[in-house]
N, CA, C and O of each residue as an XYZ file, in Angstrom:
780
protein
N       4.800    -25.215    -17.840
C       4.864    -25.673    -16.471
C       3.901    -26.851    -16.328
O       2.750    -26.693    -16.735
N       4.185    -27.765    -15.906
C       3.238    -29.077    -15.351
C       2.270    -29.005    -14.612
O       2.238    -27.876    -14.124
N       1.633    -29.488    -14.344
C       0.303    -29.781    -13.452
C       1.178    -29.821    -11.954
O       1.367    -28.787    -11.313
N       1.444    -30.536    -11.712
C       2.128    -30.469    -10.314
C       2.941    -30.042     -9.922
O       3.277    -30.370     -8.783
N       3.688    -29.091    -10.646
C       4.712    -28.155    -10.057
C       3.985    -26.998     -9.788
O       4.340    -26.101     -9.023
N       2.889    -27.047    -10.481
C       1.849    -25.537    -10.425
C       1.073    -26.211     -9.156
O       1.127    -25.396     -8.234
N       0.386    -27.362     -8.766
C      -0.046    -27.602     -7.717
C       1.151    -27.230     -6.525
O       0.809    -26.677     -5.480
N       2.149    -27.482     -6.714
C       3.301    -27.469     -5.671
C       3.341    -25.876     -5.279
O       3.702    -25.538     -4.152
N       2.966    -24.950     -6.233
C       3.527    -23.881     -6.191
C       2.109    -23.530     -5.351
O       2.187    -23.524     -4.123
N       0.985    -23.277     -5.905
C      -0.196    -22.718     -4.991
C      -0.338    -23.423     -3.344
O      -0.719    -22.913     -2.291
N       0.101    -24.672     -3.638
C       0.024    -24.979     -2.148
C       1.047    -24.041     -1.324
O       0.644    -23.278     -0.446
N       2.521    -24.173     -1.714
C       2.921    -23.084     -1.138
C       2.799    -21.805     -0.932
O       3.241    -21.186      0.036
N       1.985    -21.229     -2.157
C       1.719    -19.866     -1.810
C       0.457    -19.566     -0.712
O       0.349    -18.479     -0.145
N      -0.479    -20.696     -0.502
C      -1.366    -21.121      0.340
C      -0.827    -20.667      1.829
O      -1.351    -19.874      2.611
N       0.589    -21.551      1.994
C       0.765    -21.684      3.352
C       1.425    -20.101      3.266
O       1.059    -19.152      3.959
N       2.081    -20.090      2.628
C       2.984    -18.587      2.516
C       1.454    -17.375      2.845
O       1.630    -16.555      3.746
N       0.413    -17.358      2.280
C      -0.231    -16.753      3.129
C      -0.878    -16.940      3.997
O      -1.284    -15.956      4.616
N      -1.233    -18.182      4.399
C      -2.054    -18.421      6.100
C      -0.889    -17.449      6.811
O      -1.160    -16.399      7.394
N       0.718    -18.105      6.621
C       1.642    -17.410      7.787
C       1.467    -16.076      7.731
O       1.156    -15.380      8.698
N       1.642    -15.722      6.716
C       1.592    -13.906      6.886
C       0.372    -13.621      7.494
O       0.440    -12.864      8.463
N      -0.789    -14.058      7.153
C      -2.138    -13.298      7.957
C      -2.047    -13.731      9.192
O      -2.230    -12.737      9.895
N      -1.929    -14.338      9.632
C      -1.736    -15.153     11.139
C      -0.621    -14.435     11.622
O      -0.695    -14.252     12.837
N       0.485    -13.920     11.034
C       1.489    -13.256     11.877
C       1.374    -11.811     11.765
O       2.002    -11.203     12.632
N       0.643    -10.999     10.801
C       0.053     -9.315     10.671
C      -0.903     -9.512     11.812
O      -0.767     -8.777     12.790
N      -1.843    -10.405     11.805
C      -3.093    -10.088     12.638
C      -2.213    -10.423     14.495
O      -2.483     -9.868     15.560
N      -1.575    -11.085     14.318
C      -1.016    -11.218     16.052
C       0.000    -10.381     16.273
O       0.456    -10.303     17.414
N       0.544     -9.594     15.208
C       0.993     -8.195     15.163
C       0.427     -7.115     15.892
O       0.709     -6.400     16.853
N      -0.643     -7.304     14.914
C      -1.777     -6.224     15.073
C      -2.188     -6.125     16.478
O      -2.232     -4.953     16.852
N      -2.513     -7.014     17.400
C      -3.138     -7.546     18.256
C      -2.017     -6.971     19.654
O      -2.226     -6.322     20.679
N      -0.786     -7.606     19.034
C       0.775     -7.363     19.830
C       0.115     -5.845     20.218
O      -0.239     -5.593     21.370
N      -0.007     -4.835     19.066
C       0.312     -3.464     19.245
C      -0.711     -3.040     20.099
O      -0.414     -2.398     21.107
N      -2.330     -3.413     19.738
C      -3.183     -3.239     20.522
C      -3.214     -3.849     22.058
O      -3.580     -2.966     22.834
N      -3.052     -4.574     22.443
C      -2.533     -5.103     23.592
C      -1.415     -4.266     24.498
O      -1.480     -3.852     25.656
N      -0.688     -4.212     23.805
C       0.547     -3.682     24.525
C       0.251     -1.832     24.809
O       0.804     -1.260     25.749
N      -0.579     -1.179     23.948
C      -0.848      0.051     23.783
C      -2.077      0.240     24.892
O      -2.288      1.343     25.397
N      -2.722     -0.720     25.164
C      -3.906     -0.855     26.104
C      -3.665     -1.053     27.794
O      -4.190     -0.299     28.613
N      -2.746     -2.242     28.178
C      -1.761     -2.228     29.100
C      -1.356     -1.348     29.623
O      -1.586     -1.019     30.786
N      -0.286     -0.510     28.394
C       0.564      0.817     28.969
C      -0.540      2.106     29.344
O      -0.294      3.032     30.115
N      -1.534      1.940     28.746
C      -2.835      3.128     28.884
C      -3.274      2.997     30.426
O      -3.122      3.844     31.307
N      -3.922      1.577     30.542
C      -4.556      0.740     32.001
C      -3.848      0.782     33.315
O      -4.259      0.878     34.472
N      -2.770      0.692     32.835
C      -1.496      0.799     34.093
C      -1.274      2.374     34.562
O      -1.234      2.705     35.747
N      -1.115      3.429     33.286
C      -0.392      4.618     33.784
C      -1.932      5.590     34.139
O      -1.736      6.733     34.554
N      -3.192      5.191     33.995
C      -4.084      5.996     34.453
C      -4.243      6.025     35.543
O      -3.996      7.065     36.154
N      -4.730      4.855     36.219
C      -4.692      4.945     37.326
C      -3.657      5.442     38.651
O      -3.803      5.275     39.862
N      -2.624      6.080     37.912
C      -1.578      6.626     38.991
C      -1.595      8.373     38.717
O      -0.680      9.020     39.226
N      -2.670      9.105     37.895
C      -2.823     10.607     37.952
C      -1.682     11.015     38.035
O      -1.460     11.712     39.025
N      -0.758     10.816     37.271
C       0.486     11.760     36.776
C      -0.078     13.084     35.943
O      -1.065     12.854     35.244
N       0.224     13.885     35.940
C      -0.416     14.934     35.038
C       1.245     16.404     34.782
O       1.714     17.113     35.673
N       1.480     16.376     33.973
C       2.350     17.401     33.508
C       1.901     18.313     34.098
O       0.693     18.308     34.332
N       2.722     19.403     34.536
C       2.354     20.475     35.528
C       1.641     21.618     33.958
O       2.093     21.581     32.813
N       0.694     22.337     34.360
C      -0.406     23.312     33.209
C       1.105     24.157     32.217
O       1.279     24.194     30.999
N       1.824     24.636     33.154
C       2.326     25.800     32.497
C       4.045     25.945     33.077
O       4.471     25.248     33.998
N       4.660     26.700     32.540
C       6.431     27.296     32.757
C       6.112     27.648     34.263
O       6.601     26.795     35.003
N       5.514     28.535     34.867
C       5.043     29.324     36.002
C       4.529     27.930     36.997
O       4.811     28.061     38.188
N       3.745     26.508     36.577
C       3.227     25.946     37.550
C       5.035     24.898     37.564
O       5.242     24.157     38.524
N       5.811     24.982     36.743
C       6.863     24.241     36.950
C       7.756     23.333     35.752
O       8.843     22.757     35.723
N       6.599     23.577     34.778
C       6.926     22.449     33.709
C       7.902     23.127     32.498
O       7.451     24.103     31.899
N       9.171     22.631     32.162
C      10.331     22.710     31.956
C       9.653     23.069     29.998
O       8.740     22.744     29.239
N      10.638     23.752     30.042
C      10.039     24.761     28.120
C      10.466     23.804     27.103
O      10.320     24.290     25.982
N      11.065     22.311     27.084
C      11.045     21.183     26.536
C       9.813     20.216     26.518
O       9.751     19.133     25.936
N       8.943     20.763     27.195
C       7.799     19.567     27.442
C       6.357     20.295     27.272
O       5.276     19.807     27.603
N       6.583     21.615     26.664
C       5.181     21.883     26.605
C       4.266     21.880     25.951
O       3.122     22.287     26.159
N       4.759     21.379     25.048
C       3.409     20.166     23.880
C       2.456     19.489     24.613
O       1.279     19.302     24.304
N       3.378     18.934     26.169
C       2.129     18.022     26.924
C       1.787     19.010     28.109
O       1.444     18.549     29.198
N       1.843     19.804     27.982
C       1.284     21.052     28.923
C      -0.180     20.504     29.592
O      -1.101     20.375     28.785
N      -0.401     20.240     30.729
C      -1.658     19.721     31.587
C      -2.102     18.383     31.210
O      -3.203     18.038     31.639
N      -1.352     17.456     30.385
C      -1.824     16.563     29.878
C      -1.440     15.439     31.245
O      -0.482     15.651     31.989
N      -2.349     14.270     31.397
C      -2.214     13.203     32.025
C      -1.565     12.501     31.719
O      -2.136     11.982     30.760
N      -0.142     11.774     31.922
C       0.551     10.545     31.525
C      -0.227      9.303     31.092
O      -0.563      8.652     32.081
N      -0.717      8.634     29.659
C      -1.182      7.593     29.379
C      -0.569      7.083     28.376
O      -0.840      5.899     28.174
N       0.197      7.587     27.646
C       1.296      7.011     26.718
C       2.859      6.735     26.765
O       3.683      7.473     27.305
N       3.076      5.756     26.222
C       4.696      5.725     26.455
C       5.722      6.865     26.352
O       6.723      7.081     27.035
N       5.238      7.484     25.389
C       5.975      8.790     24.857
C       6.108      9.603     25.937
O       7.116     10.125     26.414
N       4.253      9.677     26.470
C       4.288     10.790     27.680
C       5.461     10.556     28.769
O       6.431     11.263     29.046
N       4.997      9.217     29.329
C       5.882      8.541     30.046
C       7.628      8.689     30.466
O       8.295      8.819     31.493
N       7.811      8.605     29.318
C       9.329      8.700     29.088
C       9.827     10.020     29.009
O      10.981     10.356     29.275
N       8.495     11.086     28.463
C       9.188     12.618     28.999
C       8.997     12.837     30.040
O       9.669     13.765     30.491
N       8.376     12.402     30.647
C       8.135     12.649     32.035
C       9.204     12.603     33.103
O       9.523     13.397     33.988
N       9.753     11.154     32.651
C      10.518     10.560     33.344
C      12.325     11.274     32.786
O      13.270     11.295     33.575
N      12.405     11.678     31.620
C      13.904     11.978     31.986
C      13.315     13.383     31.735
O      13.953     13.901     32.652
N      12.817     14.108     31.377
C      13.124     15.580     31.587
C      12.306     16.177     32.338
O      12.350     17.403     32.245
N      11.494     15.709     33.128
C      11.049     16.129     34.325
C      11.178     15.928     35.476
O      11.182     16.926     36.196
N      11.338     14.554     36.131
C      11.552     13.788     37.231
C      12.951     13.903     37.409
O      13.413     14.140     38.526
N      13.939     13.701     36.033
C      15.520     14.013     36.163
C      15.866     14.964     36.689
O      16.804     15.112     37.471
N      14.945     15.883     36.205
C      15.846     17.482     36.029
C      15.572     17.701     37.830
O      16.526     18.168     38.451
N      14.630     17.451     38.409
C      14.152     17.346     39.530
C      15.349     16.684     40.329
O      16.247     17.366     40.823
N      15.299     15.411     40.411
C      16.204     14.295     40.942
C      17.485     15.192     40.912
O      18.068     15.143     41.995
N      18.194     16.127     39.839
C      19.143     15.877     39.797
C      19.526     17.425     40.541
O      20.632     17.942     40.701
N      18.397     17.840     40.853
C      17.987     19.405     41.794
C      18.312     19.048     43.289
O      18.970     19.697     44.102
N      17.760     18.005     43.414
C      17.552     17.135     44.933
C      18.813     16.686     45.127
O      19.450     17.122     46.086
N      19.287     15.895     44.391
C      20.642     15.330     44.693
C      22.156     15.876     44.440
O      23.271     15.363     44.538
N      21.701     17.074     44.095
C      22.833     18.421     44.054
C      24.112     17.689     43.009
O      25.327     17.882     43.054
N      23.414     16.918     42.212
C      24.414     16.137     41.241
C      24.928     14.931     41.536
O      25.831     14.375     40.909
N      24.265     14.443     42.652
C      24.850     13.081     42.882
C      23.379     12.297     42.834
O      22.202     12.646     42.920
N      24.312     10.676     42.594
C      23.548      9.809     42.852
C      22.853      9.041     43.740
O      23.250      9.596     44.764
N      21.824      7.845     44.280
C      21.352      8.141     45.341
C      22.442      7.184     45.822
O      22.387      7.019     47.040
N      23.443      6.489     45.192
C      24.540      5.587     46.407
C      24.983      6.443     46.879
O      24.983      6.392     48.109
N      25.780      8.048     46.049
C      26.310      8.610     46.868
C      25.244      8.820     48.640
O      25.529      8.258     49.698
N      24.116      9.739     48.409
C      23.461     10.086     49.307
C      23.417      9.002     50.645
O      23.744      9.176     51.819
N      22.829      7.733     49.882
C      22.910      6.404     51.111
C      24.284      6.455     51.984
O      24.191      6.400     53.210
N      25.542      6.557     51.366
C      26.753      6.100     51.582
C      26.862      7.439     52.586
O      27.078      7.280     53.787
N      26.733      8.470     52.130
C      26.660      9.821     53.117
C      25.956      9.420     54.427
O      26.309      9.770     55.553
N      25.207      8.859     54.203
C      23.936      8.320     55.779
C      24.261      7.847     56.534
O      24.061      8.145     57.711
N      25.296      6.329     55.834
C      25.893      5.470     56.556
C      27.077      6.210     57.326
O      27.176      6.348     58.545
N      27.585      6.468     56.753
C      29.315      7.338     57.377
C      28.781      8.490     58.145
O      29.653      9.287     58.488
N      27.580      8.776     58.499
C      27.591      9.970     58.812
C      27.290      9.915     60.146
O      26.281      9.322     60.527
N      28.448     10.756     61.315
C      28.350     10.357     62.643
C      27.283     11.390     63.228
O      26.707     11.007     64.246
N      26.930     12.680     62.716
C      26.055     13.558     63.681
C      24.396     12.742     63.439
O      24.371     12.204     62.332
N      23.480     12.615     63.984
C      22.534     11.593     63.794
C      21.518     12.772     62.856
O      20.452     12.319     62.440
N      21.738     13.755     62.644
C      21.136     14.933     61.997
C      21.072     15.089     60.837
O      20.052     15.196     60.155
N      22.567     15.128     60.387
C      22.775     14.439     59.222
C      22.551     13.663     58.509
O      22.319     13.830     57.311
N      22.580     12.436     59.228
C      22.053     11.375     58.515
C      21.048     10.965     57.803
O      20.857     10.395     56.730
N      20.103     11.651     59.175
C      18.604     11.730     59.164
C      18.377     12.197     57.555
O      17.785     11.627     56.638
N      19.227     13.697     57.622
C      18.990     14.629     56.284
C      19.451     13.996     55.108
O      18.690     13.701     54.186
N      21.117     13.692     55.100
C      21.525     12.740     54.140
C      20.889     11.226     53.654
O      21.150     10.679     52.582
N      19.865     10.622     54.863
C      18.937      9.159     54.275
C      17.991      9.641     53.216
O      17.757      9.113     52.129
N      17.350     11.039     53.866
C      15.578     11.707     53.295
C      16.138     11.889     51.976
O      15.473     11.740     50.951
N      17.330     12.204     51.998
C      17.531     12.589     50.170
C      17.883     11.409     49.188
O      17.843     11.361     47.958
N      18.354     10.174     50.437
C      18.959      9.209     49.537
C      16.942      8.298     49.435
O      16.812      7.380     48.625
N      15.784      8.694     50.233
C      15.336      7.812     50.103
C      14.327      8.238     48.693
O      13.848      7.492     47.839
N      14.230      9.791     48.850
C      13.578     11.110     47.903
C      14.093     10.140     46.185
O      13.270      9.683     45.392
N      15.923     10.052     45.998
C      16.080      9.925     44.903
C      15.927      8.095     44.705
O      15.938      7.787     43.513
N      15.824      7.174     45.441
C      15.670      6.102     45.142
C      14.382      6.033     45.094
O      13.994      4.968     44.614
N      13.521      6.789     45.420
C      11.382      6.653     45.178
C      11.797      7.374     43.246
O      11.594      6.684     42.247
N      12.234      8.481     43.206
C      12.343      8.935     42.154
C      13.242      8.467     40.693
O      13.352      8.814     39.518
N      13.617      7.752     41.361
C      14.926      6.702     40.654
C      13.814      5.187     40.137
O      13.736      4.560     39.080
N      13.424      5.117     40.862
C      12.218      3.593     40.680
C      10.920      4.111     40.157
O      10.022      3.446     39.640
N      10.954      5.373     40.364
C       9.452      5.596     39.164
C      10.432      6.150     37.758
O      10.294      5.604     36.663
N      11.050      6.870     37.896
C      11.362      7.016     36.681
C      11.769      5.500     35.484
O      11.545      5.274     34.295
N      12.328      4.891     36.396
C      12.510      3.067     35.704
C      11.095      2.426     35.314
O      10.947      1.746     34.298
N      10.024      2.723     36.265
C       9.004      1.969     35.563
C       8.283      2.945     34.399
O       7.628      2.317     33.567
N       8.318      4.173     34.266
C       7.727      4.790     33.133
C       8.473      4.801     32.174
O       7.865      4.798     31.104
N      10.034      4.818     32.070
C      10.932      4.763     30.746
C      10.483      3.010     30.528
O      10.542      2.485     29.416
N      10.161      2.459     31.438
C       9.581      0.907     30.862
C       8.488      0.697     30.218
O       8.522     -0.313     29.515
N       7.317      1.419     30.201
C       6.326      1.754     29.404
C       6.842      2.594     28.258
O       6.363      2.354     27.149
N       7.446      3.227     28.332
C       7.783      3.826     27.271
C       8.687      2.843     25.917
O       8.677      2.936     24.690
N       9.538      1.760     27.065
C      10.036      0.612     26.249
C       8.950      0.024     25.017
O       8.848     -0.023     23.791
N       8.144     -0.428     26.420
C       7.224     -1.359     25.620
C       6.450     -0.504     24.528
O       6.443     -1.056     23.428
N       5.994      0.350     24.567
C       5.883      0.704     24.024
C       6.135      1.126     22.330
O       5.331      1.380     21.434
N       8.063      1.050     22.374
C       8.245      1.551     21.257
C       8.223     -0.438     20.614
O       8.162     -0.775     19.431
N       8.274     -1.134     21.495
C       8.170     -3.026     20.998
C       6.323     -2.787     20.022
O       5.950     -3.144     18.905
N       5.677     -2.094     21.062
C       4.351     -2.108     20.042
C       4.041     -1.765     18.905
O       3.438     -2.338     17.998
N       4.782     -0.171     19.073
C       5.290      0.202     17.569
C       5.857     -0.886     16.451
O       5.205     -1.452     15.574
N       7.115     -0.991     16.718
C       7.925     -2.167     16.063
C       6.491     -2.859     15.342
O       6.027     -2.646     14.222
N       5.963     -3.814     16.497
C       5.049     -4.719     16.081
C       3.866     -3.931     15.176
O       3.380     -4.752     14.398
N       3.300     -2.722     15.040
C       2.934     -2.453     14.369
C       3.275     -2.459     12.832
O       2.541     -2.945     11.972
N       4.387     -1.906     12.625
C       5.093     -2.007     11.264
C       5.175     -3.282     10.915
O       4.939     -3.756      9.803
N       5.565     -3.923     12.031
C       5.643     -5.481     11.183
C       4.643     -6.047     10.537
O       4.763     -6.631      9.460
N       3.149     -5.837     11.440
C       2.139     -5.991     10.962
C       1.403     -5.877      9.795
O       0.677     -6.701      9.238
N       1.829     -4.214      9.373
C       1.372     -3.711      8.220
C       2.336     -4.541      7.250
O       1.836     -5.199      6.338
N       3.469     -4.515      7.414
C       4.195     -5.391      6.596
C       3.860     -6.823      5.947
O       3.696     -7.233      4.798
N       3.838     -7.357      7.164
C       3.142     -8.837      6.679
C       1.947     -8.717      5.398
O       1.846     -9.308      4.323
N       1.060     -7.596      6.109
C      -0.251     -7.781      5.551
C      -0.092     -7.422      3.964
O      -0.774     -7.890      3.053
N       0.929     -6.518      3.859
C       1.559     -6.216      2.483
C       1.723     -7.549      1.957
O       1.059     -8.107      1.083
N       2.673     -7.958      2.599
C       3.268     -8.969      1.985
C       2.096    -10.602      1.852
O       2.453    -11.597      1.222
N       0.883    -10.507      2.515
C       0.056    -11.064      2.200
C      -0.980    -10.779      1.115
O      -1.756    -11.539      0.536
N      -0.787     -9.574      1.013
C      -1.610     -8.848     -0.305
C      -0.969     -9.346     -1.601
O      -1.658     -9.620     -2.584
N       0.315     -9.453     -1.584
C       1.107     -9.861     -2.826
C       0.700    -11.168     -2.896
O      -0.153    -11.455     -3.736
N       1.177    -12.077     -2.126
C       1.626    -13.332     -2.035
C      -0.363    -13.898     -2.934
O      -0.528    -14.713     -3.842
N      -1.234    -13.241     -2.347
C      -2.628    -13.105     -2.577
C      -3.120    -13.336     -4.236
O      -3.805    -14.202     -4.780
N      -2.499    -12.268     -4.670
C      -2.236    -11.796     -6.025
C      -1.641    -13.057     -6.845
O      -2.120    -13.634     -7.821
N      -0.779    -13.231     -6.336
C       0.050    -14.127     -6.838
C      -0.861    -15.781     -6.869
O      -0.731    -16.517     -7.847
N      -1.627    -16.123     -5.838
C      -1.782    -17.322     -5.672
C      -3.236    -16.968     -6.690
O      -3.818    -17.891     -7.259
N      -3.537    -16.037     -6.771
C      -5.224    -15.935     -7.982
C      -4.684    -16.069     -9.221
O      -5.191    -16.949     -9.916
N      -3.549    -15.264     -9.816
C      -2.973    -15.852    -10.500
C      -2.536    -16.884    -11.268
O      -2.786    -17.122    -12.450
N      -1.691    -17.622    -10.293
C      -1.895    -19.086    -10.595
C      -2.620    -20.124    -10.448
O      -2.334    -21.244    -10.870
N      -3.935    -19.716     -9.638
C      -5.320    -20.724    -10.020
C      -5.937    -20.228    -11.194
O      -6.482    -21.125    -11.837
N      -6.023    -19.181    -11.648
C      -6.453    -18.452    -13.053
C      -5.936    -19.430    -13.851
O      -6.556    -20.403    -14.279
N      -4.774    -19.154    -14.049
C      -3.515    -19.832    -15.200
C      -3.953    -21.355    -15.112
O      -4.033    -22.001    -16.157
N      -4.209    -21.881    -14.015
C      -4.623    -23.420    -13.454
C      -5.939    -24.117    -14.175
O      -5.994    -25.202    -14.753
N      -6.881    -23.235    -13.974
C      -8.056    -23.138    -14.496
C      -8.535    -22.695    -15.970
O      -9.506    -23.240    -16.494
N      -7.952    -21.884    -16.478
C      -8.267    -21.678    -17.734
C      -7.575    -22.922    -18.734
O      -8.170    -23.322    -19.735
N      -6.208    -23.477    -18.301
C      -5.896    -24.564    -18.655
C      -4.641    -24.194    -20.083
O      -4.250    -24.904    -21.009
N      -4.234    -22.425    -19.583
C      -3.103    -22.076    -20.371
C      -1.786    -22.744    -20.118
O      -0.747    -22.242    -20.546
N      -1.802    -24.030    -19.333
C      -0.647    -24.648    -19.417
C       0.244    -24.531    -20.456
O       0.022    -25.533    -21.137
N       1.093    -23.922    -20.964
C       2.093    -24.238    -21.630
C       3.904    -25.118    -21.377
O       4.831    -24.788    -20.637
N       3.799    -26.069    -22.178
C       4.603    -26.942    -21.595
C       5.818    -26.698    -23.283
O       5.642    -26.915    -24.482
N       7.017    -26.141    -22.424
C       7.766    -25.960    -23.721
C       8.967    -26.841    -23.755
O       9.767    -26.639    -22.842
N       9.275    -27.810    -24.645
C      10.312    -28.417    -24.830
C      11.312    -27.603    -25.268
O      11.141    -26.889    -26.256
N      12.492    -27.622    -24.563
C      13.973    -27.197    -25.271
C      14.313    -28.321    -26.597
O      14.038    -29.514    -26.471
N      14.791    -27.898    -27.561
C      15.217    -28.769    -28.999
C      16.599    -28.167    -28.677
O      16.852    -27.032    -28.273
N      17.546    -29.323    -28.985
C      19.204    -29.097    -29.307
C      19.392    -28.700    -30.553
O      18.711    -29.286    -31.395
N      20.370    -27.584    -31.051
C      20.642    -27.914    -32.447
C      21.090    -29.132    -32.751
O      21.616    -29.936    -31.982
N      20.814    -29.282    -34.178
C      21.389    -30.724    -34.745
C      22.614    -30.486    -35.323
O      22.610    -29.818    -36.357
N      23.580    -30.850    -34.922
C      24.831    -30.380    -35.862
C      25.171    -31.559    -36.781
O      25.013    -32.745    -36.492
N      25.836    -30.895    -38.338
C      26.520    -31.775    -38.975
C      27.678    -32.816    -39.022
O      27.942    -34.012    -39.150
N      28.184    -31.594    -38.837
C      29.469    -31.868    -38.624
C      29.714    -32.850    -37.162
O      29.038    -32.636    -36.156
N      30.675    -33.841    -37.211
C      31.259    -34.465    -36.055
C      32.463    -33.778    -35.570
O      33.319    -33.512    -36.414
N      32.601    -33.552    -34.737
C      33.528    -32.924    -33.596
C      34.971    -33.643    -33.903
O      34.932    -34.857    -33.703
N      36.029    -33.219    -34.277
C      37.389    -34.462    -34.136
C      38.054    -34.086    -33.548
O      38.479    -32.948    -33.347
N      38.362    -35.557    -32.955
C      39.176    -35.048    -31.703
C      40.771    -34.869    -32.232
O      41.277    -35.409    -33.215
N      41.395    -33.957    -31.288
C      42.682    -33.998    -31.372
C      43.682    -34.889    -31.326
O      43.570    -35.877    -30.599
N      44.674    -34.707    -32.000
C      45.960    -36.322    -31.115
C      46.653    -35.570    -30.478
O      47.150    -34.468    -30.711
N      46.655    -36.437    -29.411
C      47.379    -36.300    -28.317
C      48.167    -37.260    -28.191
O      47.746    -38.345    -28.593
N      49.635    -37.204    -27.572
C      50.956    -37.408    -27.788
C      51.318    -37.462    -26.390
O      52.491    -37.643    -26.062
C-alpha cells in the first residue's frame, strides 16, 4: 500500500470516528434529556397508582402498586389500563362524541345537564390519557436513542482499533508495496482465418 492511500485511509477513519463519537454522545444526551423531561413534567402532577386490588387498582398493574407516575412506562399503564378501564365504566361503552351529541339532541334540560357531565368527565379523561401515552411515546424515542448510542460508540471502538492500526503499520514503516508480474508466455497466440 502507498504512503497516500494509507494517509487517505486514516484521515478517513479520523472523520469516521469524530462522527460516531459526536453522534453516541448526542445520543446519549437525546436519552438523558428526554428521560429527565418526562420525569420533570409527570412529578409535579401526583399521579400515584391506587396501593392495592381493594383501594381500586386493576390485577394487571400491580407491579406499580402505590407507585407515583414518573416514567413513560408508568405513564402509559396508567393511561390505557387504568384511566380506560375507568373511561370506559363512565361512558357505558361509548365515546365522548357519542355523550356530547346526546347533550346536544337532548330536549329535557336534565338530561343534558347529565349527558354534557359525562361527555365533559370523558373528554378531561380522554386528554390526559393523550398526554401520558405521549410521554410514554417519547419515551420509547429515548430508548431508541439509547441503543443507537451504544451502537455508535461500538462502532467507534472499532473504527478506533482500526485507525491505531494503521498509524502502527504507518509508523513502523511495514509498507509493503507488491507488484503484480504477468506470466511471460512463449508461445504467440495465432490468430484464426476468418472467411
Amino acid at each position: 500500500m502507498t504512503r497516500s492511500i494509507r494517509w487517505r485511509i486514516i484521515v478517513l477513519q479520523a472523520v469516521a470516528l469524530l462522527v460516531l463519537a459526536f453522534g453516541s454522545g448526542a445520543a446519549f444526551f437525546a436519552n438523558s434529556f428526554t428521560n429527565t423531561q418526562i420525569h420533570d413534567q409527570l412529578a409535579p402532577q401526583q399521579i400515584v397508582f391506587p396501593a392495592n386490588a381493594k383501594a381500586g387498582l386493576p390485577a394487571d398493574l400491580s407491579q406499580y402498586a402505590g407507585q407515583q407516575v414518573l416514567t413513560g412506562d408508568q405513564a402509559h399503564a396508567y393511561a390505557d389500563k387504568f384511566i380506560a378501564l375507568h373511561l370506559k365504566e363512565i361512558g357505558q361503552n361509548h365515546p365522548y362524541s357519542y355523550w356530547s351529541t346526546q347533550a346536544r339532541i337532548a330536549t329535557d334540560p336534565t338530561v343534558a345537564a347529565k349527558d354534557q357531565a359525562i361527555a365533559d368527565t370523558l373528554f378531561k379523561g380522554e386528554t390526559l390519557r393523550s398526554m401520558l401515552n405521549q410521554a410514554w411515546t417519547f419515551s420509547v424515542i429515548a430508548q431508541i436513542a439509547f441503543y443507537a448510542a451504544i451502537g455508535m460508540a461500538i462502532a467507534a471502538v472499532i473504527v478506533l482499533g482500526t485507525l491505531i492500526f494503521e498509524v502502527a503499520e504507518m509508523v513502523t514503516g511495514r509498507e509493503d508495496i507488491q507488484t503484480m508480474r504477468l506470466p511471460e508466455t512463449t508461445a504467440t497466440p495465432e490468430l484464426a482465418d476468418v472467411r
